[in-house]
C-alpha positions as CSV (number, residue, x, y, z in Angstrom):
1,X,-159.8,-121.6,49.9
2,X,-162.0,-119.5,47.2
3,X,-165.1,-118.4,49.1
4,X,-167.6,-117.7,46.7
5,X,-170.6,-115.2,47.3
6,X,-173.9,-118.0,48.2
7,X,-176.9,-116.5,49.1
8,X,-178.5,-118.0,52.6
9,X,-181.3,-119.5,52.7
10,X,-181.7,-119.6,56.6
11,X,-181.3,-116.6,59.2
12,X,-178.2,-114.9,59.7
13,X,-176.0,-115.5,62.5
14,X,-175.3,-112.8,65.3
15,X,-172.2,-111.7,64.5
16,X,-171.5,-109.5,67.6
17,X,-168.7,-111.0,68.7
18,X,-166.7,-111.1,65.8
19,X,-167.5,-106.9,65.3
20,X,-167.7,-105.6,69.3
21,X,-165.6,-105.9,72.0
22,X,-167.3,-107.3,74.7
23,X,-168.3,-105.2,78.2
24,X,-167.3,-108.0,80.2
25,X,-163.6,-107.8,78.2
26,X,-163.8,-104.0,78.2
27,X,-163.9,-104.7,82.3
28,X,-161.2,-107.2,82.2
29,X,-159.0,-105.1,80.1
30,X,-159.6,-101.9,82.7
31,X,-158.1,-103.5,85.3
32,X,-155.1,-104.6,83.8
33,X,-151.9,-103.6,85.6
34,X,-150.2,-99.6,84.4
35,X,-147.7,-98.0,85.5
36,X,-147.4,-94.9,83.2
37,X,-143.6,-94.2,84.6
38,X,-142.6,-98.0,85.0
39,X,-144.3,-100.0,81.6
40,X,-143.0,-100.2,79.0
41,X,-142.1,-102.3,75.2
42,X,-138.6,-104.1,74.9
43,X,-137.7,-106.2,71.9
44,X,-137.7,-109.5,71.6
45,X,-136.8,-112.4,69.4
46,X,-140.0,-114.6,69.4
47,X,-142.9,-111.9,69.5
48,X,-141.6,-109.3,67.9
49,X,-141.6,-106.8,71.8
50,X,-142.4,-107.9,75.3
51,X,-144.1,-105.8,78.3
52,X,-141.6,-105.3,80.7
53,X,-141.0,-103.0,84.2
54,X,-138.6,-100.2,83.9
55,X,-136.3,-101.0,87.6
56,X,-134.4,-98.1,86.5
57,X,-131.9,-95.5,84.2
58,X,-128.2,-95.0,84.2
59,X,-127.3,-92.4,80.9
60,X,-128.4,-94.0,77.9
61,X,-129.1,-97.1,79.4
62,X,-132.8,-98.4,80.9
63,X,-132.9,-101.4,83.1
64,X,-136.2,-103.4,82.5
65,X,-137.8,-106.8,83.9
66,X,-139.5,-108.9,81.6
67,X,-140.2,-112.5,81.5
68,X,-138.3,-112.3,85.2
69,X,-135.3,-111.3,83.1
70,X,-133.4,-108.0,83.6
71,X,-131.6,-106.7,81.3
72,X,-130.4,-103.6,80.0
73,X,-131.4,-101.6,77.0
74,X,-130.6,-98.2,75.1
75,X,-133.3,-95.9,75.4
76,X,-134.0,-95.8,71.7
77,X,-134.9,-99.7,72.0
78,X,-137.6,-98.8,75.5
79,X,-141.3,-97.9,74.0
80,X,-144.2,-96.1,76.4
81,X,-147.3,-98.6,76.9
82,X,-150.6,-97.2,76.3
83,X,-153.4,-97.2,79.4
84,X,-155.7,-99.8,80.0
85,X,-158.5,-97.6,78.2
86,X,-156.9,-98.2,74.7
87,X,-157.1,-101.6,75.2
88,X,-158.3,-103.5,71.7
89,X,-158.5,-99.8,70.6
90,X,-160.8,-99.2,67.2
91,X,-158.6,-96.8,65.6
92,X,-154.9,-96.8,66.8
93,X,-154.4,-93.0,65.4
94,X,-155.8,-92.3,68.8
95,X,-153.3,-94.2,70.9
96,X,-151.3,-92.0,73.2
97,X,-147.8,-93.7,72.3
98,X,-148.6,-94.6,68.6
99,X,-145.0,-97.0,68.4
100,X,-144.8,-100.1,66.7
101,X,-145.0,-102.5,69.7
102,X,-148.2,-100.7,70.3
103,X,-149.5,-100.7,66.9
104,X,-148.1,-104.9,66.9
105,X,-150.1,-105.5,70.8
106,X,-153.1,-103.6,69.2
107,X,-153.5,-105.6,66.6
108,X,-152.8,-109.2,67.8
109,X,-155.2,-108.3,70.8
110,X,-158.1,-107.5,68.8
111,X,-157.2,-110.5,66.4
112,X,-157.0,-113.1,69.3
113,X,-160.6,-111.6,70.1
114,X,-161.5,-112.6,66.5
115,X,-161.7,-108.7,65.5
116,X,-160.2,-108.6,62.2
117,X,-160.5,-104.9,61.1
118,X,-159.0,-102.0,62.7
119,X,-158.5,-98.9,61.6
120,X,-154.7,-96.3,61.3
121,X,-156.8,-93.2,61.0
122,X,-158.4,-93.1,57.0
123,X,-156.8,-96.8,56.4
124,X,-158.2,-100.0,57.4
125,X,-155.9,-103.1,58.4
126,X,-157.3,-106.7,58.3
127,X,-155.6,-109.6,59.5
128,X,-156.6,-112.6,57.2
129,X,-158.1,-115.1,59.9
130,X,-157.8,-117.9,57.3
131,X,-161.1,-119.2,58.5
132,X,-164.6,-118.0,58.2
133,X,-166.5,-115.6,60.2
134,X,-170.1,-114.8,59.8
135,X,-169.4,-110.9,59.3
136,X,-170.7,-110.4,55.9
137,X,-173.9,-111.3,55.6
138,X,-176.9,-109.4,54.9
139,X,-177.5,-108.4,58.6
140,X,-173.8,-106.9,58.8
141,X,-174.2,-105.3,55.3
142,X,-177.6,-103.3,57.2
143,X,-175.7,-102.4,60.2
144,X,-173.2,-100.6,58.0
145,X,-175.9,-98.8,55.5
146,X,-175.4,-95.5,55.4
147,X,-173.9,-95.1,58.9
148,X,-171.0,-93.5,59.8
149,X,-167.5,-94.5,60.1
150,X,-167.8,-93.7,63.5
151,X,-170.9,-94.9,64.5
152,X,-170.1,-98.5,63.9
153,X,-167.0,-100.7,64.4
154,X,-164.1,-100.9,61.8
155,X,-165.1,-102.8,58.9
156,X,-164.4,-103.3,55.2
157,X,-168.3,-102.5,54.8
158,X,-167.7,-99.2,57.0
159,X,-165.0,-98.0,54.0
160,X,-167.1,-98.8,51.3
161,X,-169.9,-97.0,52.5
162,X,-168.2,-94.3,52.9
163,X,-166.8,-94.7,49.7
164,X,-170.5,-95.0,48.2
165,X,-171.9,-92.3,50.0
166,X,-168.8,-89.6,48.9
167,X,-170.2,-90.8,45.4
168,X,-173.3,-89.8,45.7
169,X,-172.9,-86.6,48.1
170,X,-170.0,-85.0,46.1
171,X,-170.9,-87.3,43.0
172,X,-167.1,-88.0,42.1
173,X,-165.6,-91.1,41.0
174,X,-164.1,-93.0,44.0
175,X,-161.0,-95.9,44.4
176,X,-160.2,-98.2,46.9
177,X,-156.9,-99.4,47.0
178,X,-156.5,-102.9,48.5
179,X,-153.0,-103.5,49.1
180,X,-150.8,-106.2,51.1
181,X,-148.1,-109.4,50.9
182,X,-149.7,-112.7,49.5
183,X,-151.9,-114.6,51.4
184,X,-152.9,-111.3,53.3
185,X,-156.6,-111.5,52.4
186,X,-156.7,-109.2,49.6
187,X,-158.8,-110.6,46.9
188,X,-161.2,-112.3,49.7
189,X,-161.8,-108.2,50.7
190,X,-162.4,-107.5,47.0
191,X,-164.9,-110.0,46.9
192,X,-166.8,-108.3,49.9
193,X,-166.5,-104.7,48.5
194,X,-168.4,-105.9,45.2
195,X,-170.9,-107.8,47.1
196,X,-171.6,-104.9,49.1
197,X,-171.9,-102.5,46.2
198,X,-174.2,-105.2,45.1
199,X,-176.3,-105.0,47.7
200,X,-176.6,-101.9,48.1
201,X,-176.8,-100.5,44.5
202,X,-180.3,-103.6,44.3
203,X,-181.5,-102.5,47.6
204,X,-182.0,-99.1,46.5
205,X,-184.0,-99.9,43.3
206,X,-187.1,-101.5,43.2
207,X,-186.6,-105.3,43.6
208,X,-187.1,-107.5,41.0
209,X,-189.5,-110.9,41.1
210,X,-187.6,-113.3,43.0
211,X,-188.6,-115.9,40.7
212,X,-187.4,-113.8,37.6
213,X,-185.1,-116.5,36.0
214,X,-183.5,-113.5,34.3
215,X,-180.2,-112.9,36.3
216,X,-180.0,-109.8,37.3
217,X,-177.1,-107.3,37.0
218,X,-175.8,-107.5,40.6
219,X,-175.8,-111.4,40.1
220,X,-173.3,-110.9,37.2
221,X,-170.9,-108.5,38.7
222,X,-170.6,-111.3,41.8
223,X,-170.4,-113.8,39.4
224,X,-167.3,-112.4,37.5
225,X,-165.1,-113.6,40.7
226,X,-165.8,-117.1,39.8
227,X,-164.4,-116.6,36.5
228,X,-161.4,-114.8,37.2
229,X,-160.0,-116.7,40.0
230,X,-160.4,-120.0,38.0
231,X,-158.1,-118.6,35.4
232,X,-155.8,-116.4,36.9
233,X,-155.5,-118.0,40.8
234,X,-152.8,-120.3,41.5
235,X,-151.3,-122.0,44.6
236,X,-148.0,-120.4,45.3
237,X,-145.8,-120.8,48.7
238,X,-147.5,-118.6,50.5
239,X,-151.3,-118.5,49.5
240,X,-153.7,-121.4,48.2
241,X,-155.5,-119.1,46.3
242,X,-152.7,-116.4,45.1
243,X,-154.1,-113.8,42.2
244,X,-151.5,-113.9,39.6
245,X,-152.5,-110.9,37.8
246,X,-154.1,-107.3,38.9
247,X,-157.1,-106.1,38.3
248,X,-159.6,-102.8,38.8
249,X,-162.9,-103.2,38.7
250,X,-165.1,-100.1,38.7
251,X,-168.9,-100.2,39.7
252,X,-170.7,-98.1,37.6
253,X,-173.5,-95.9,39.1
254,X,-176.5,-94.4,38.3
255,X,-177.0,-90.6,39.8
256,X,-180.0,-92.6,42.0
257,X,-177.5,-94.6,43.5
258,X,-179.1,-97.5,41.6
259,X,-176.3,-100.2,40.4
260,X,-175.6,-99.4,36.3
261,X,-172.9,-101.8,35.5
262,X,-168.9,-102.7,36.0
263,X,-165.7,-103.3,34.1
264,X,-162.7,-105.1,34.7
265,X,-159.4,-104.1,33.6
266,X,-156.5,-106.5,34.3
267,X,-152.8,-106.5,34.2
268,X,-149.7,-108.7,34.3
269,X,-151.0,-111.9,34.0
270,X,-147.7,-114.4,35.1
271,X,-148.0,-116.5,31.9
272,X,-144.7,-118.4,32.9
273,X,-146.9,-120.2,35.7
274,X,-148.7,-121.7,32.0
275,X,-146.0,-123.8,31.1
276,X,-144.0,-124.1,34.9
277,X,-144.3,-124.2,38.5
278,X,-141.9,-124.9,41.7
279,X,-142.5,-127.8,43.6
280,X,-144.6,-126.4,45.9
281,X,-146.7,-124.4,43.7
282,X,-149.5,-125.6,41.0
283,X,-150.8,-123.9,37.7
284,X,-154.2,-121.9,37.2
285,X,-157.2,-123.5,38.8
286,X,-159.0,-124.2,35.6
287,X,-156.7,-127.0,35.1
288,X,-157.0,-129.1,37.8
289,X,-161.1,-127.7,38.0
290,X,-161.4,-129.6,34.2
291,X,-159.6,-133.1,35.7
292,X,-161.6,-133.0,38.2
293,X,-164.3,-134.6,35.9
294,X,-167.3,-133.1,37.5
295,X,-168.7,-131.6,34.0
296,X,-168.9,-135.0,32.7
297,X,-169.3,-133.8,28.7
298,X,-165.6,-131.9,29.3
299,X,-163.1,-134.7,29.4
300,X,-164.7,-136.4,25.7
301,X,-165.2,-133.1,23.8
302,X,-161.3,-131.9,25.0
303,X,-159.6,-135.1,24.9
304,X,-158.4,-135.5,28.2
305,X,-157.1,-138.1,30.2
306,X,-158.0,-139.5,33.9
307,X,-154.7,-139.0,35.2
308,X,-153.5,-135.2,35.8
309,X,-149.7,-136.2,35.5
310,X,-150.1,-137.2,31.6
311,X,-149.7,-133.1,31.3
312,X,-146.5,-131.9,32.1
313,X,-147.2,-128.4,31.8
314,X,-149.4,-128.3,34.5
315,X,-147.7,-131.7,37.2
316,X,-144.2,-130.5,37.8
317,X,-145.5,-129.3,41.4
318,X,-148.7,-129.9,43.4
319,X,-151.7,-130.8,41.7
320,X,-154.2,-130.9,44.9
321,X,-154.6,-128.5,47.8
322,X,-156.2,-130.0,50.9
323,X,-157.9,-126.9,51.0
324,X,-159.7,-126.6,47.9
325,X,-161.7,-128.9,46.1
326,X,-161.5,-128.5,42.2
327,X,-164.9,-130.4,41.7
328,X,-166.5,-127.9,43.5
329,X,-165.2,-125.0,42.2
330,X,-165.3,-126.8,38.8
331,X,-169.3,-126.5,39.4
332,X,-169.2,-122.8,40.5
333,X,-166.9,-121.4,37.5
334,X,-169.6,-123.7,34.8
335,X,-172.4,-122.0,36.7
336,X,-170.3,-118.5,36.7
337,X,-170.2,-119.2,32.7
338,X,-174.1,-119.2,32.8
339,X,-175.4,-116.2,34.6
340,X,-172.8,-114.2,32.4
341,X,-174.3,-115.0,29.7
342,X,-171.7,-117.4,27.7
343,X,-173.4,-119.8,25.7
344,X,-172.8,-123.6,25.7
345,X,-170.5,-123.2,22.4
346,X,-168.2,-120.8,24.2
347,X,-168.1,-122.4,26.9
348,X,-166.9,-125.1,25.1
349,X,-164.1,-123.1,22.7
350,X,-163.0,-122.2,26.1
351,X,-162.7,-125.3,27.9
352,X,-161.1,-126.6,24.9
353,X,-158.7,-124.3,24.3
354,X,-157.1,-124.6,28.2
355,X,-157.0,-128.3,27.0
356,X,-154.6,-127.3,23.7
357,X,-152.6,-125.6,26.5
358,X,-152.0,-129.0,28.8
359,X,-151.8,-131.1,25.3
360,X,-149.2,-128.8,23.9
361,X,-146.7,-129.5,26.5
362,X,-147.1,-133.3,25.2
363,X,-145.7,-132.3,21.8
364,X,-142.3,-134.3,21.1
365,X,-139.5,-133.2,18.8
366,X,-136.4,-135.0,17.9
367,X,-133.2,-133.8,15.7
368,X,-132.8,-135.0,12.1
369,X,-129.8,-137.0,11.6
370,X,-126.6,-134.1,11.1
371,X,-129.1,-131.6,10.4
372,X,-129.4,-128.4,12.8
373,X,-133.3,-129.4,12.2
374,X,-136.1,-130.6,14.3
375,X,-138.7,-132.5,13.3
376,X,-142.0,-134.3,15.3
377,X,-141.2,-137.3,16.9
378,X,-145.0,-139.0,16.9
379,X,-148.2,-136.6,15.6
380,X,-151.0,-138.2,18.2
381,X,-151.0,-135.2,20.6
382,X,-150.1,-132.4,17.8
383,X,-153.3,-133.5,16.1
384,X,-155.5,-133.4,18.9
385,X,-154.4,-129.7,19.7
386,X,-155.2,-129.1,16.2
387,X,-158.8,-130.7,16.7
388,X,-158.9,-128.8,19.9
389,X,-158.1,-125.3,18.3
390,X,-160.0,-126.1,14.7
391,X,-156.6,-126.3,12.6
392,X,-155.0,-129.2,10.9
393,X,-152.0,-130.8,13.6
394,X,-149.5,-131.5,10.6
395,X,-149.6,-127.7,9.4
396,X,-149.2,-127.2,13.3
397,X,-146.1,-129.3,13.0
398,X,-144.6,-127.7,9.8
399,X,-145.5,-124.1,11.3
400,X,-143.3,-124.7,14.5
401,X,-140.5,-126.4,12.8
402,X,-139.9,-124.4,9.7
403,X,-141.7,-121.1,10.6
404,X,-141.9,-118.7,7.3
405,X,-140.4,-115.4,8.9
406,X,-140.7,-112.5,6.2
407,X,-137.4,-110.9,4.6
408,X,-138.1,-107.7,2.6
409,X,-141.0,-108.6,0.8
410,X,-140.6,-112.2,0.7
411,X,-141.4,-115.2,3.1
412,X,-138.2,-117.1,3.8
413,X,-138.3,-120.7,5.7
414,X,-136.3,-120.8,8.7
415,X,-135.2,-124.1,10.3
416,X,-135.0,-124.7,14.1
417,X,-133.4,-127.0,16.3
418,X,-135.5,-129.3,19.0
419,X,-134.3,-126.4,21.7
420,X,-135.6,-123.3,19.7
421,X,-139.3,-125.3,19.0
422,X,-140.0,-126.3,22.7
423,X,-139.1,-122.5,23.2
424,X,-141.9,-121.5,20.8
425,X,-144.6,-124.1,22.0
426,X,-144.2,-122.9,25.4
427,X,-144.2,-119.5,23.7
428,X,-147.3,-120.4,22.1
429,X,-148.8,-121.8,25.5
430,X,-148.0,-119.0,27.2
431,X,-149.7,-116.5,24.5
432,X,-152.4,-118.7,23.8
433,X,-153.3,-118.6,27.6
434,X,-153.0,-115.3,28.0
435,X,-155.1,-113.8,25.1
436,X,-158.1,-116.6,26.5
437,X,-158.4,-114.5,30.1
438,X,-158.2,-111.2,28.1
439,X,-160.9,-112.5,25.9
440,X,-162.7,-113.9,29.3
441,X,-162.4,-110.5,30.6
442,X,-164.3,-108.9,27.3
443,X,-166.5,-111.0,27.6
444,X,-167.9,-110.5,31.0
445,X,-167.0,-106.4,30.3
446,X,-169.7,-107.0,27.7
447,X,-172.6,-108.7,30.1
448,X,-171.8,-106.2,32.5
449,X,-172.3,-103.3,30.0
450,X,-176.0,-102.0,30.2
451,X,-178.3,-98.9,28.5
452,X,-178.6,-97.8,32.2
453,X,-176.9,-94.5,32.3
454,X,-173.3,-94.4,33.8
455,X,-173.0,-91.2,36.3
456,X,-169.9,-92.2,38.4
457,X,-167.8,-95.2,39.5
458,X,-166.6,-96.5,42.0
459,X,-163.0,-98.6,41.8
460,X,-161.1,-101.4,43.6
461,X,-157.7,-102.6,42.6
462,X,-156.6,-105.7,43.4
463,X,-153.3,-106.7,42.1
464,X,-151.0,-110.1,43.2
465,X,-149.3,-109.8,46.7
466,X,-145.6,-109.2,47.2
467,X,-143.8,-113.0,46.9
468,X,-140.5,-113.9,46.9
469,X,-139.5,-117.3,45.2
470,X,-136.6,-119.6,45.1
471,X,-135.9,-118.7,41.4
472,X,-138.1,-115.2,40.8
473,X,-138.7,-114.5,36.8
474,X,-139.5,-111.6,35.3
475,X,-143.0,-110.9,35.5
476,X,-142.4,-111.9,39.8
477,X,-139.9,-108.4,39.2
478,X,-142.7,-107.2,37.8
479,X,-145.4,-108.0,40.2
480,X,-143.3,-106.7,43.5
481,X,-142.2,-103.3,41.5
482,X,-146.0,-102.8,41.3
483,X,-145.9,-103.9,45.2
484,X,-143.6,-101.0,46.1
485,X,-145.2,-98.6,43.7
486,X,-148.8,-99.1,45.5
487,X,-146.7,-98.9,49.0
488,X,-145.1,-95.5,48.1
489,X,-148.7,-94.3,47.1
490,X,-149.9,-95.7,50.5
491,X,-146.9,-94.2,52.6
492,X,-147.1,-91.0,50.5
493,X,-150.7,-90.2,51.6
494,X,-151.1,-91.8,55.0
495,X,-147.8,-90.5,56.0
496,X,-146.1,-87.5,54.4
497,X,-149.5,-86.1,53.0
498,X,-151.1,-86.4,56.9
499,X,-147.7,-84.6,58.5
500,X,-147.9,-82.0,56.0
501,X,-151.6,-81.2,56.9
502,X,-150.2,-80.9,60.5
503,X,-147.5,-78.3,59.2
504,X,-149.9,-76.0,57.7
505,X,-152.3,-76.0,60.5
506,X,-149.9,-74.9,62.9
507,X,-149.6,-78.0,65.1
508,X,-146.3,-78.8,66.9
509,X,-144.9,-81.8,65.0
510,X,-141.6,-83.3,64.8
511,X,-141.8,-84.3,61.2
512,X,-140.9,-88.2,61.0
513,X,-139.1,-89.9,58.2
514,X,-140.4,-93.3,58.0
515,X,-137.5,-94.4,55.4
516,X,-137.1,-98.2,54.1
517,X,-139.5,-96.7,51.0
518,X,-136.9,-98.1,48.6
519,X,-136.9,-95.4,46.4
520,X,-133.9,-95.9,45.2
521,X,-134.5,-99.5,44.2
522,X,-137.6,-97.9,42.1
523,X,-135.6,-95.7,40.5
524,X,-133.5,-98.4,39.4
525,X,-135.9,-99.6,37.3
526,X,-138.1,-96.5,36.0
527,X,-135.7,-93.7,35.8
528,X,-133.7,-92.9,32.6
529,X,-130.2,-94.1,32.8
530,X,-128.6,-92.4,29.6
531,X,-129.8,-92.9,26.1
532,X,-133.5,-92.6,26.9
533,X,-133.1,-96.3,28.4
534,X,-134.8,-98.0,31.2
535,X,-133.3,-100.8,33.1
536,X,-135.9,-103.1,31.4
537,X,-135.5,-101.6,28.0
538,X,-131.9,-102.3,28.1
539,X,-132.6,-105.6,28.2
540,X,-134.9,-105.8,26.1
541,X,-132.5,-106.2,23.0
542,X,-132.2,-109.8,24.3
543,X,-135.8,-110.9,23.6
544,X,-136.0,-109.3,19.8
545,X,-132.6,-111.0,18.9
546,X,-132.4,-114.4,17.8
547,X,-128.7,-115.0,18.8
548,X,-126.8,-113.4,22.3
549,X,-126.0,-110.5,21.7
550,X,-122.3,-109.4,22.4
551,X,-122.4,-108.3,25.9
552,X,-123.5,-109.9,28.7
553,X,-127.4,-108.7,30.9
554,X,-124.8,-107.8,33.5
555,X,-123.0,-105.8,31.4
556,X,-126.1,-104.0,30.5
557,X,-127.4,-103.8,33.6
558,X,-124.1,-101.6,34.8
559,X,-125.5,-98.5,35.8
């Protein structure tokens, strides 16, 4: 479910709980059953590892009780428990036995406790709850305000802080990478980072007239989410509210501290969710938000229907998530339009033109008698995507069935079958769609841009989670390449950079290869392979020729 940023008009609620481990856990946990010699981790199929008893050893074999079983194991499968002391343990870097049933029991512990944060020495791991806790509220955002990581408990709020204070202390830009598998809570995090810089950057200047009607900049910057996640969120498999695109957003500064503005920057919008989904899956938001018919002047002015399934485009899976509700989040994108400063008129060119989008999946096209050419079969919908985008609907026609493609210096007219016109309307959707967020994203660039002067940023990526699909397209490909990229980045610096810092101050280290870093599968796709090709740009002969060419993609794909 979206969870947009709304201001409380009542008290905060003590959120203690959901931040501290309790002292009459902490006394619970301390008396928990240890045997440093005799406990210890054993695999298993349901949980992922068990806490067992070692009964004994016999060469490379341990013999360990667990779940009143015994059974024997190789030593390489036998991990060391930690003491009671680390129980629910803040930062696990400074677990004695730092294994990954420790690192698994840690987590889940501190998650069943409803403690969602935790950090892996300069990382911090959330586990999405998929409900809502009362942890970012103004009254959490002042216990984190210029306090130390260590002074408080782990905390999206305690990074960005941190972050925000490097800024001003060293006064370089910062980044905050946001990283994780779909569904794993990543752009309901980016949400809390901006609303902290938000709150922050205000509290610092002098506060404005509550009853200003002006909204102010901090306002706009939350507002942006609104936007974005209308147009470029979809339900997928895995997540109800799935970004389909990546974006960084930087928080500009002033050298006060003082909030001085933001831009977005976004990348690999999946267009092919425009004109298809799976079964399981729905289209952008905005859609379904538009159907929902609760801006009552959008349905007349874009010519739509009461019934969602008149649209192909955007029915051939789910068109309602029991989790969302589009009427609702139809009111909070039409109020997101306002305080960014879009006028009526744009909102409507908008509006209308993700309306041409679901009518142009209604054009039909039959096949002239012999002829290899197509030609509209009925003009009612055609028309109305020409009133829609401010074009006349039989030049539409003409345009997609006998495109004028330029030969030397003349225009030649080139006839198409029914097949090679529904390939360009959906092309035409899909471009159409694509070039409206980039505008969107302009648009808002330009609210957000003040005279305030700009003395460093601060950044958050956000991209689309690592999926995988019954049928995975291209830009999927493209979206869990960037996945493995931002993993490498993450693995490079939390683990080869940190055991490197060990070499060189003379600790004792037995330097660890965490492997699976599918290098090689990267490498596959980036690195030269003869001819100054890519693995992409070897293909990419397919989509600038009209006709196959004469070998086959797995031809060109042998490496």
């Amino acid at each position: 479910m979206p969870g947009h940023i709304v201001k409380s008009t009542g008290p905060d609620p003590d959120p203690t709980e959901f931040l501290y481990v309790s002292l009459e856990q902490k006394r619970t946990d301390q008396t928990k059953p240890y045997d440093a010699k005799k406990s210890c981790w054993v695999p298993d199929e349901k949980d992922g590892f068990v806490e067992g008893e070692i009964q004994g050893t016999k060469g490379d074999l341990v013999t360990v009780m667990a779940r009143g079983e015994t059974k024997n194991w190789k030593k390489d499968n036998v991990q060391q428990v930690n003491p009671p002391k680390f129980e629910k343990c803040e930062d696990m870097s400074n677990l004695t036995y730092l294994n990954d049933a420790s690192v698994l029991y840690n987590l889940k512990s501190r998650y069943v406790n409803k403690l969602i944060y935790t950090y892996s020495g300069l990382f911090c791991i959330a586990v999405n709850p998929y409900k809502r806790y009362p942890i970012y509220t103004n009254r959490v955002v002042k216990i984190y305000q210029g306090k130390r990581r260590n002074e408080v408990p782990p905390h999206i709020f305690a990074i960005s802080d941190g972050a925000y204070t490097n800024m001003l202390q060293v006064g370089e830009n910062q980044s905050m990478l946001i990283t994780g598998e779909s569904g794993a809570g990543k752009t309901e995090n980016t949400k809390k980072v901006l609303s902290y810089f938000a709150n922050v950057g205000a509290t610092i200047s002098s506060k404005k007239k509550e009853t200003e009607k002006k909204q102010n900049l901090e306002d706009q910057i939350i507002q942006t989410n609104p936007i974005l996640e209308a147009f470029g969120n979809a339900k997928t498999v895995r997540n109800d509210n799935s970004s389909r695109f990546g974006k960084f957003i930087r928080i500009h500064f002033q050298p006060s501290g003082k909030l001085a503005g933001g831009d977005i920057e976004v990348y690999l919008l999946e267009k092919a969710r425009v004109i298809s989904q799976q079964p399981a899956e729905r289209s952008y938001h905005i859609f379904y938000q538009l159907m929902s018919d609760q801006v009552k002047w959008i349905k007349p002015t874009c010519y739509l229907s009461n019934d969602i399934y008149d649209y192909h485009y955007v029915s051939q899976g789910k068109v309602t998530v029991p989790s969302i509700d589009d009427k609702e989040e139809m009111q909070f994108t039409d109020e997101a339009f306002d305080i960014l400063g879009f006028s009526k008129e744009e909102k409507a060119y908008v509006y209308q033109t993700t309306s041409a989008v679901m009518n142009f999946g209604e054009l039909k096209f039959k096949q002239r008698g012999r002829e290899e050419q197509a030609e509209p079969d009925g003009t009612e919908k055609g028309e109305i995507v020409g009133k829609l985008l401010g074009t006349d609907g039989i030049d539409l026609y003409n345009c997609l069935c006998k495109p004028k493609i330029k030969v030397g210096a003349e225009f030649v007219t080139q006839g198409r079958n029914v097949e090679q016109v529904l390939y360009s309307v959906g092309a035409l959707s899909k471009g159409l769609f694509d070039r409206m967020f980039k505008w969107l994203v302009k648009k808002c660039n330009i609210t957000l841009e003040t005279a305030l002067k700009r003395h460093s940023f601060i950044g958050v990526l956000d991209i689309a989670g690592f999926e995988i699909f019954d049928y995975n397209g291209f830009e999927q490909i493209c979206i869990n390449f960037c996945n493995e990229k931002l993993q490498q980045f993450f693995n490079h610096h939390m683990f080869v950079l940190e055991q490197e810092e060990y070499k060189r101050e003379g600790i004792e280290w037995t330097f660890v290869d965490f492997g699976m870093d599918l290098q090689a599968c990267i490498e596959l796709f980036e690195k030269y392979q003869g001819q100054n090709m890519t693995t992409c740009s070897r293909t990419h002969p397919k989509i600038f020729t009209p006709r196959p060419v004469c070998r086959s993609n797995e031809d060109q794909l042998s490496l």
